[in-house]
C-alpha positions in Angstrom: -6.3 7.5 29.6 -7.1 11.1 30.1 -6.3 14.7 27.9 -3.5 15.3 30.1 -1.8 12.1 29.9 -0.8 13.1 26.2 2.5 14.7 25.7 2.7 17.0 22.6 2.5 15.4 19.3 1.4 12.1 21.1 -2.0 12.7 20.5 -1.9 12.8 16.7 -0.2 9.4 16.7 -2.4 8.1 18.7 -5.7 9.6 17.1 -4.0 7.9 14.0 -3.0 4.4 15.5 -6.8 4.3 16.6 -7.9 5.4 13.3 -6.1 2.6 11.3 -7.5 0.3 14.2 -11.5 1.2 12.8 -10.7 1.3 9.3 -9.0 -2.1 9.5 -11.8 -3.3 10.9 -14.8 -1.6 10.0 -13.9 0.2 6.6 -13.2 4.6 6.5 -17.3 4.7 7.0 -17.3 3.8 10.2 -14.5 6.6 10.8 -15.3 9.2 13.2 -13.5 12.2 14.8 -15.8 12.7 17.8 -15.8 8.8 18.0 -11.9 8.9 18.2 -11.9 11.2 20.7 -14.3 9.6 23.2 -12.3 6.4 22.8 -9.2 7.9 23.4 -10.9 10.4 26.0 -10.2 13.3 24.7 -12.4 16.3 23.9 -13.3 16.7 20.1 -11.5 20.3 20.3 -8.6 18.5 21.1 -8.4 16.5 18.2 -9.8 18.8 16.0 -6.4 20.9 17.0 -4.3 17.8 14.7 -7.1 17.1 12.3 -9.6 19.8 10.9 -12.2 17.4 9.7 -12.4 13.7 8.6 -10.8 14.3 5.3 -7.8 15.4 7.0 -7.7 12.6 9.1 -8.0 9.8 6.2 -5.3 11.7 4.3 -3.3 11.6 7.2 -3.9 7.8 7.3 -3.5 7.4 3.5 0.2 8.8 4.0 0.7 6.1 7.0 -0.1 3.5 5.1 1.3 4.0 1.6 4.4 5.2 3.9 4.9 1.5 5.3 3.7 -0.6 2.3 6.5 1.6 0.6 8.7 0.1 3.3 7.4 -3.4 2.2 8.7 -2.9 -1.2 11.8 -1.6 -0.8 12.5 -4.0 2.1 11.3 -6.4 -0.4 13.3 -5.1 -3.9 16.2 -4.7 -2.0 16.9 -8.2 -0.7 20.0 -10.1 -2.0 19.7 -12.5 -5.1 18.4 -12.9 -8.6 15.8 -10.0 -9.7 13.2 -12.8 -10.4 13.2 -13.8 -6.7 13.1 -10.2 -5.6 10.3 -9.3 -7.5 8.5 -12.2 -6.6 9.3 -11.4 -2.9 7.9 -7.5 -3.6 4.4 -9.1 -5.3 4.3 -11.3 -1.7 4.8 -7.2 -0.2 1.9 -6.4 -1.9 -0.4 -8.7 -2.0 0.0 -9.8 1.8 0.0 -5.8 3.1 -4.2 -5.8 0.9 -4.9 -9.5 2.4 -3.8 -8.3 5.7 -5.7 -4.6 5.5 -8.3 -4.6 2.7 -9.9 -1.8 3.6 -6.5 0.5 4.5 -6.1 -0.2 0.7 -9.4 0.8 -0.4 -9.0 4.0 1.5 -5.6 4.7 0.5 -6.0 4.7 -3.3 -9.5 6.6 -2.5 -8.1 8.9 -0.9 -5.3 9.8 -3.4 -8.1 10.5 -5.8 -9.6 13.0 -3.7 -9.8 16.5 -4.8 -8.2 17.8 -1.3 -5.3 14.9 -1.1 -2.1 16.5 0.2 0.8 16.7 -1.6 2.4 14.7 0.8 0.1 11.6 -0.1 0.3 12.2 -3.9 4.4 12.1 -3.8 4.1 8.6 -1.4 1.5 7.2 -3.7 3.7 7.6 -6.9 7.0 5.7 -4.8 5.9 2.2 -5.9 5.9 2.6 -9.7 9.5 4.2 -10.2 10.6 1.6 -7.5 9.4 -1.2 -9.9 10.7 0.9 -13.0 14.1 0.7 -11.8 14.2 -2.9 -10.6 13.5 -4.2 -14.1 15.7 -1.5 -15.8 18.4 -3.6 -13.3 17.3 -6.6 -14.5 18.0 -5.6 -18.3 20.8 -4.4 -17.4 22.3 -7.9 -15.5 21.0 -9.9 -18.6 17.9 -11.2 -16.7 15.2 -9.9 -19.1 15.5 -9.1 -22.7 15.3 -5.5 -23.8 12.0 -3.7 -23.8 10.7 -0.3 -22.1 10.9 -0.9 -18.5 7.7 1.2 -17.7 5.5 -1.0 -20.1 6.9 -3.9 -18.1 6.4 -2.5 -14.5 2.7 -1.5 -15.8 1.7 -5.1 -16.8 3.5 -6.4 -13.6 2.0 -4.2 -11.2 -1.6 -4.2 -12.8 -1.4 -8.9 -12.6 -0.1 -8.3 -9.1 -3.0 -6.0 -7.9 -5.3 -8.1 -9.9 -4.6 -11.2 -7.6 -4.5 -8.6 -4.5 -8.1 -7.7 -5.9 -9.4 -11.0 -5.8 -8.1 -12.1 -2.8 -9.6 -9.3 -0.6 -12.9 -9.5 -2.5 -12.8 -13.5 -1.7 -12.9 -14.2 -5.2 -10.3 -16.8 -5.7 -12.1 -20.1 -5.3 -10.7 -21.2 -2.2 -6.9 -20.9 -3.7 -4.6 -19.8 -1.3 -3.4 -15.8 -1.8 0.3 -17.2 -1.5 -0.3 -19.8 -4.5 -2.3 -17.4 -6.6 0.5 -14.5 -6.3 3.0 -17.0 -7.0 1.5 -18.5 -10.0 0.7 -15.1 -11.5 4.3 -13.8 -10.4 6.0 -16.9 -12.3 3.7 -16.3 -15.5 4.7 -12.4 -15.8 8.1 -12.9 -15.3 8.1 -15.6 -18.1 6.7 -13.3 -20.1 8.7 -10.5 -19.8 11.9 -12.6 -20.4 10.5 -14.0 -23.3 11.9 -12.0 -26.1 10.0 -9.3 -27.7 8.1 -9.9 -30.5 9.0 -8.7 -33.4 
């Protein structure tokens, strides 16, 4: 594919859809502008005209992904049936979207933390927690869980889920299977939080 098969705006997609294909696969060092450009055969001007430097470029890729493991979520939350099942099916979101891309994790909460982050990946990065906020505030609310602050419980929840999420893409799960790990941890935090409150 030459420069001139591009149509305007195609080549930043494309720049980016090759980007999340190395970082996938090789992890954000392995990320390189001029690189992208010669697979894609394009000059490096050309793609320095959608992304200034590589900063730019894994902030840009940061946004894409939090964008569609946002999607994951609320496809997830917003599925029919008891809140239990629904949060069990948005820990299955999570979990499965770091098994399946460990490294576009890595680089997306990385990247968040960087000093030049956009405020376009700061607003995406802060979707999940609210999200989760809301779902167990819904959950009081129907009778499914006992009273209690609903960001405490969306705290403890989302910090058990990413811990299996952790272990899984570090390989640190003793041959246990992602799925059975999530759903065992899933089953013992949502037994907690309906338990009622001590004191």
């Amino acid at each position: 594919m030459t420069e001139r098969s591009y149509h305007h705006g195609n080549l930043r997609a494309a720049l980016l859809d090759r980007a999340w294909q190395v970082v996938d696969s090789q992890g954000a060092e392995a990320l390189s502008l001029r690189q992208l450009a010669r697979d894609l055969e394009v000059s490096h001007g050309a793609s320095a005209r959608h992304f200034r430097d590589k900063q730019a470029l894994l902030d840009a890729l940061a946004v894409l992904g939090f964008a569609r493991l946002n999607t994951a979520l609320a496809d997830a939350v917003d599925t029919a049936g008891p809140f239990a099942g629904r949060f069990r099916a948005a820990g299955d979101a999570y979990v499965g979207f770091a098994v399946r891309h460990p490294e576009i994790l890595r680089t997306m909460y990385s990247t968040k933390h960087h000093p030049a982050a956009s405020p376009d990946l700061i607003e995406l990065s802060h979707v999940a927690m609210p999200a989760l906020v809301a779902l167990f505030r819904a959950a009081q609310d129907a009778g499914e869980l006992p009273p209690r602050p609903p960001e405490e419980a969306a705290l403890v929840a989302f910090a058990a889920v990413h811990g299996v999420a952790t272990l899984a893409t570090d390989d640190l799960l003793d041959g246990v299977p992602w799925e059975d790990a999530t759903a065992a941890t899933i089953t013992a935090v949502w037994r907690g939080l309906a338990s009622p409150p001590v004191g």
